[in-house]
C-alpha angles and dihedrals in degrees: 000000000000120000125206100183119082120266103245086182106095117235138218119219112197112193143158129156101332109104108161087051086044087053093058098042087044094053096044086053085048093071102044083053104207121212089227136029131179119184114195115192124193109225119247124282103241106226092059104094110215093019095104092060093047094052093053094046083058094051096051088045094062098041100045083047106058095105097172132082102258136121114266129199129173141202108203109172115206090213132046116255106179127241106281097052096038095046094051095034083055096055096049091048088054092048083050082069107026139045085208155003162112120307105195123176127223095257101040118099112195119201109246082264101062095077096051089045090058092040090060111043091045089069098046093056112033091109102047106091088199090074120069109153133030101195120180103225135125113178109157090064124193090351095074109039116165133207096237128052089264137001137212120267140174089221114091104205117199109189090104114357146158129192135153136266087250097058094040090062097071086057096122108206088196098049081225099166094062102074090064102034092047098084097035123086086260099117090037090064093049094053089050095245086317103144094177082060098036078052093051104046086039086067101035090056083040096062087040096046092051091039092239085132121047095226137138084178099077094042087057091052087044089051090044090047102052090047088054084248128187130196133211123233140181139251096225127045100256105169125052124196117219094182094102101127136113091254094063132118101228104351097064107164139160113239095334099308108137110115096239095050090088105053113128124245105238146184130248113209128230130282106026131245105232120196124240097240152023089256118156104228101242093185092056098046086053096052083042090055097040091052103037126014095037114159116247112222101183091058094040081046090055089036090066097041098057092049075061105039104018089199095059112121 
């Protein structure tokens, strides 16, 4: 699907030393157009030679590159924070200056519909505080195909998002609420008496809380879940993301190989189907669950043997 109307909805542009996957998702916000842009940059970690100069060809890239009338800001930090503090430090500078709009990664390309769908549905539900992220990805594929043009989901997806001011709020850097929810029957609710699941999400709140994984990602899950949170996502796949290498942060992968390397980009159609009703999509969470947050027993196994025997390996 092509536009030719200008995006109103603000964007978001992460980068950080990838210019050739910049260049793509750069090129795909170009034609939206948006009528404002802010490109926030992490600085260089300094015992990467070379990296200093990667991270500032990027930065002239996008800014030379901005060929639009909009209004751009930017958010270059001098020192490297990581990604969990500069992701989410970049997203609360941006809701310093916005109600609403669209976070998009240096290596995720979103389909020309993706943005009008956002808009859209940005609009329709500002005021619903049930709804605090409208992400725009399909993973299960042709094995999950709803009736309406999205669904409801517990999953927030971030390769390609959008949320409020007002949901982000809620967004807890400290993760400060886990201490006292972990040994309740609060994940278990969630997961709808699912202790495989209740297992799975207790370690993985277990490594952020205690800042073993650099990731923002997690602490925003945590946030939706505590505020009973749901997210929107699409019926068709409409971000791909082209991050898939050995040298990536949290999509490490060999030759391509990542599962989800290979989804397809795809089109909404207009208008869009709504559903009825606010309905989590059971069906979907489960495939989600099955494919991609599986708990694995042989490492929860070893995990409990060693809190027995500590040399156990």
């Amino acid at each position: 699907m092509e536009s030719n109307l200008k995006l109103k909805t603000p964007v978001l542009l992460l980068t950080f030393n990838r210019l050739d996957s910049t260049k793509e998702v750069l090129k795909a916000i170009s034609k939206a157009q948006p009528s404002s842009i802010y490109i926030a940059s992490d600085g260089p970690r300094p015992d990467r030679v070379g990296e200093a100069e990667k991270v500032q060809e990027v930065r002239d890239y996008v800014i030379s590159n901005i060929n639009w009338d909009g209004d751009v800001k930017t958010l270059f930090r001098e020192e490297n924070l990581g990604c969990r503090v500069a992701v989410s430090g970049a997203i609360d500078w941006f809701f310093e200056h916005e109600s609403e709009g669209i976070i998009l990664e240096d290596d995720c390309v979103p389909d020309a519909s993706f943005f009008p769908y956002v808009e859209e549905l940005l609009n329709r539900y500002r005021d619903d505080e049930r709804i605090m992220v409208i992400a725009g990805n399909h993973f299960p594929g042709k094995a999950h195909q709803p009736p309406y043009s999205y669904f409801f989901s517990r999953y927030n997806h971030c390769w390609g998002w959008a949320t409020w001011r007002r949901a982000w709020q809620h967004y807890d850097h400290d993760m400060s609420q886990w201490p006292k929810l972990r040994n309740t029957n609060w994940l278990l609710t969630i997961g709808d008496g699912n202790r495989n699941f209740q297992r799975y999400w207790t370690r993985i709140f277990d490594q952020a809380y205690a800042q073993k994984v650099d990731s923002w990602a997690y602490r925003w899950t945590f946030s939706c879940w505590a505020q009973s949170g749901l997210t929107i996502l699409p019926a068709l796949n409409l971000v791909k993301n082209i991050g898939f290498d050995e040298n990536a942060t949290h999509t490490k992968s060999k030759n391509g190989s990542h599962k989800l390397s290979t989804l397809p980009l795809e089109s909404l159609t207009f208008p869009l189907s709504h559903p009825s009703n606010v309905i989590r999509d059971y069906e979907a969470d489960r495939w989600t669950e099955k494919n991609h947050f599986k708990h694995n027993w042989n490492r929860y196994i070893k995990s409990q043997l060693r809190r027995i025997v500590p040399s156990f390996s």
